[in-house]
C-alpha positions in Angstrom: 111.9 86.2 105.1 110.9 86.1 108.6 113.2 83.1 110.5 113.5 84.6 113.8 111.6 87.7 113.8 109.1 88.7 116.4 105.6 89.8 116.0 103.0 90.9 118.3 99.6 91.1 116.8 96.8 92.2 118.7 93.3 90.6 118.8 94.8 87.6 117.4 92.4 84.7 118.9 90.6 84.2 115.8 89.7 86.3 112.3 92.2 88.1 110.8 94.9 88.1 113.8 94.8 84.5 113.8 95.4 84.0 109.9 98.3 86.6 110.4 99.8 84.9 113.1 99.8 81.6 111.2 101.2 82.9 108.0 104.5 84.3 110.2 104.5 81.6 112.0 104.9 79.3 108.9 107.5 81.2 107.6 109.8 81.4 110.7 108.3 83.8 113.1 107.8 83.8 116.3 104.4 85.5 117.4 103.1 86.7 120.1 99.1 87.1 120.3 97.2 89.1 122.8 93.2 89.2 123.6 90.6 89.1 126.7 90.4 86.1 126.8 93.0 82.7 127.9 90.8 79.9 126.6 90.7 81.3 123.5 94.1 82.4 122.7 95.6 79.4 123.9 93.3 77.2 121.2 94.1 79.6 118.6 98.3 78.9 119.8 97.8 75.1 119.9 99.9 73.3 117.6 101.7 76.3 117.1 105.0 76.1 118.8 106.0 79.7 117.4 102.7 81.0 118.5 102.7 82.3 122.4 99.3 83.4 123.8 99.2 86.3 126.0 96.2 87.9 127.9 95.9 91.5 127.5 92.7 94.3 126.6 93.6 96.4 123.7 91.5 99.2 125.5 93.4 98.7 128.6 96.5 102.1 128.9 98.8 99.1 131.0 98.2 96.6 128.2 100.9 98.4 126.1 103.9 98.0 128.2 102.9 95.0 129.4 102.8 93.6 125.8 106.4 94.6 124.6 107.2 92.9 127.9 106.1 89.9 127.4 107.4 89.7 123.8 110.6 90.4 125.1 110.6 88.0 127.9 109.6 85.3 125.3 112.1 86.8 122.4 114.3 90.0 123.3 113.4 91.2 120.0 110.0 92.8 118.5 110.4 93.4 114.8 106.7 93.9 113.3 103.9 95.0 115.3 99.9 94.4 114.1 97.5 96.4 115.3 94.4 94.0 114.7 92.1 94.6 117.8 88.9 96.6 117.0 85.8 97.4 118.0 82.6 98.8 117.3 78.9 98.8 117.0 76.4 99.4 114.2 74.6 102.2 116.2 72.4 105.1 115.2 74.1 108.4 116.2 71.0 109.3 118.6 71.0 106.0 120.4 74.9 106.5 121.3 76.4 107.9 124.2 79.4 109.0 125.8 80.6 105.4 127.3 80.3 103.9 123.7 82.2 106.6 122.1 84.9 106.0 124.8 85.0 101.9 123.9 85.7 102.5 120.6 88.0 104.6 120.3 89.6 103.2 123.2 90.3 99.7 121.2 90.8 101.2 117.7 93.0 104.4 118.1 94.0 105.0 121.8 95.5 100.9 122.0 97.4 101.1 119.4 98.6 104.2 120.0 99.3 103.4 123.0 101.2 99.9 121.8 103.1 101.8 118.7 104.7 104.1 121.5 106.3 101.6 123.7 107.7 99.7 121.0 109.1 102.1 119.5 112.5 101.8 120.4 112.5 98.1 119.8 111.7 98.5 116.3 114.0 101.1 115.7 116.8 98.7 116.8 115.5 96.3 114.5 114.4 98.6 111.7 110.8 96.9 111.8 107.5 97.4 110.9 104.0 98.5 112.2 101.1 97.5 110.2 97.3 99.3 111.6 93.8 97.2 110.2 91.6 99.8 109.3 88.0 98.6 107.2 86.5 100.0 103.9 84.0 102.4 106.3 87.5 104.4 107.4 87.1 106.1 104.0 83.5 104.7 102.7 80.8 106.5 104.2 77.9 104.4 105.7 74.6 105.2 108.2 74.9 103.8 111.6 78.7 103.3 111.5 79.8 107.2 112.4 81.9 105.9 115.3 83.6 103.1 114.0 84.1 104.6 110.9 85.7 108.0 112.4 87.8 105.7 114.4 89.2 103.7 111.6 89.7 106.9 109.6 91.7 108.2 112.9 93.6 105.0 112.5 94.3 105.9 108.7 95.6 109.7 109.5 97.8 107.9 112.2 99.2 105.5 109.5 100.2 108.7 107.9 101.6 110.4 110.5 103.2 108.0 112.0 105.0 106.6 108.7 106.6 110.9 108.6 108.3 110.5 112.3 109.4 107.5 112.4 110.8 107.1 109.3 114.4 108.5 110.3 114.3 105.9 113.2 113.9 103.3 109.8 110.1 102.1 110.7 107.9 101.0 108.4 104.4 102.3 108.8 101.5 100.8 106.7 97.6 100.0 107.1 95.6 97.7 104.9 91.6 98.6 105.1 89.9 95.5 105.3 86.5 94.6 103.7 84.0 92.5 105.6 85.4 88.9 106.2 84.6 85.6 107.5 84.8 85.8 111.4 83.1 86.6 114.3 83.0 90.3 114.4 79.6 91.0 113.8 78.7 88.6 116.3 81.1 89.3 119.2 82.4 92.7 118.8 79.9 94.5 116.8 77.1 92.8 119.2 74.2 91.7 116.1 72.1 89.2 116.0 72.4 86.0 113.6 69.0 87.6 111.8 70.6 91.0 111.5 74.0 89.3 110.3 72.6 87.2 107.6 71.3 90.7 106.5 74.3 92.6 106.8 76.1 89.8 105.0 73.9 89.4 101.9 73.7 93.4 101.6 77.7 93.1 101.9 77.6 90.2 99.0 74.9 92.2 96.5 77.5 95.8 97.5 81.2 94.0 96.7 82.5 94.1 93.0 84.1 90.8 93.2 80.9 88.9 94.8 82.4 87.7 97.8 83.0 88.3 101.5 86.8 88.0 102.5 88.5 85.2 104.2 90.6 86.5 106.7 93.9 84.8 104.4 93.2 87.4 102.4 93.6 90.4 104.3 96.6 88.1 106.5 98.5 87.8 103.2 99.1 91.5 102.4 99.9 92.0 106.4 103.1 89.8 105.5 103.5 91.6 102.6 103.9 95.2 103.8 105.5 94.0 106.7 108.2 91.8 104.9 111.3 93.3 105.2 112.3 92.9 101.4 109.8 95.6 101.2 111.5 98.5 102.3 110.3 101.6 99.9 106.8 101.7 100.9 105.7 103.6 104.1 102.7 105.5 104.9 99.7 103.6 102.7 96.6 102.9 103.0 96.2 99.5 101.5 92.6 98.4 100.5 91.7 94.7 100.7 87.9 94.2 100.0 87.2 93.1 96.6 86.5 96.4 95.6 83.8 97.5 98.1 85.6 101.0 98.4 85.1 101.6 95.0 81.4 100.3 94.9 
């Protein structure tokens, strides 16, 4: 179903992004993944001949063009695009301030924005597909997480909007909310210490109806699925994937 298209997922060095990028990759795609950092992106690609790694900062306005460029240089194509990056921080509202308001909505709703935009006309020649990760906390409420929550829940309304105008160019726009999953995020993006992870991650456990944390294959498998093609009657959703946690 995907033999020769092109995806660009961003923040695909590991988690989520990574998982997606193997699953197209194993069924024909060629991928291109983008995050801060070379060492990193280049492991995830190794062994992956369909995989390209390219450098670029979700939260950066150039990063945008500069990533439809380089997935044309590689392909001339772009056909799905997966907004993965994110960011946040579990942060009382009083400790906040203005520079990490600006970071996160920066990564979560501004980058991908941004990206969506430029590639644009590239999926309208292909008739493609964007797919936006939100999380469980854009529509579950939850102390400490106002910011990234409100960004994911900008992310969601965008989903929307974006599925009403571009749907006469023929794109595809879908988000699936992800539950808390294996990976580094608590760690590297949301900035917590292993004592305060272990904590978050047995309160997560003791909170999620089916008993388990995700695997990012979990959340990669329905990326393929909204974005495959085949599936052309569904636009505009807000897809949760997190063992029920929304519903909890």
């Amino acid at each position: 179903m995907y033999k020769g298209k092109v995806v660009i997922i961003t923040g695909g060095g590991g988690g989520i992004g990574l998982a997606a990028a193997r699953q197209f990759a194993a069924k024909g795609a060629n991928v291109l993944i983008t995050g801060r950092r070379l060492e990193a992106l280049e492991e995830a690609a190794a062994g992956h001949p369909n995989i390209k790694p390219f450098v670029a900062d979700a939260s950066d306005p150039e990063a945008a063009n500069l990533t439809v460029a380089a997935a044309l240089a590689h392909w001339g194509r772009i056909d799905v695009i997966v907004n993965n990056a994110g960011g946040g921080v579990l942060q009382p509202l009083e400790q906040a301030n203005a520079k990490a308001m600006h970071d996160i909505f920066a990564v979560n709703v501004v980058g991908p924005s941004l990206l969506a935009a430029a590639a644009i006309p590239h999926l309208e020649k292909t008739k493609g597909a964007i797919v936006n990760i939100s999380s469980t906390y854009g529509s579950k409420a939850a102390a400490g997480l106002s910011l990234y929550g409100s960004s994911k829940a900008a992310i969601e309304h965008l989903t929307r909007c974006w599925a009403l105008e571009f749907a006469p160019k023929g794109i595809r726009v879908n988000a699936i909310a992800s539950g808390p999953v294996e990976s580094a995020f608590l760690k590297d993006r949301m900035g917590l210490s292993n004592e305060q992870i272990e904590a978050v991650k047995e309160q997560e456990r003791q909170m999620i109806p089916l008993g388990r944390r995700g695997e990012p294959d979990d959340v990669a498998t329905w990326i393929l699925n909204v974005a495959d093609p085949e599936v052309s009657w569904i636009t505009g959703q807000i897809i949760a994937v997190d063992g029920g946690l929304v519903i909890s």
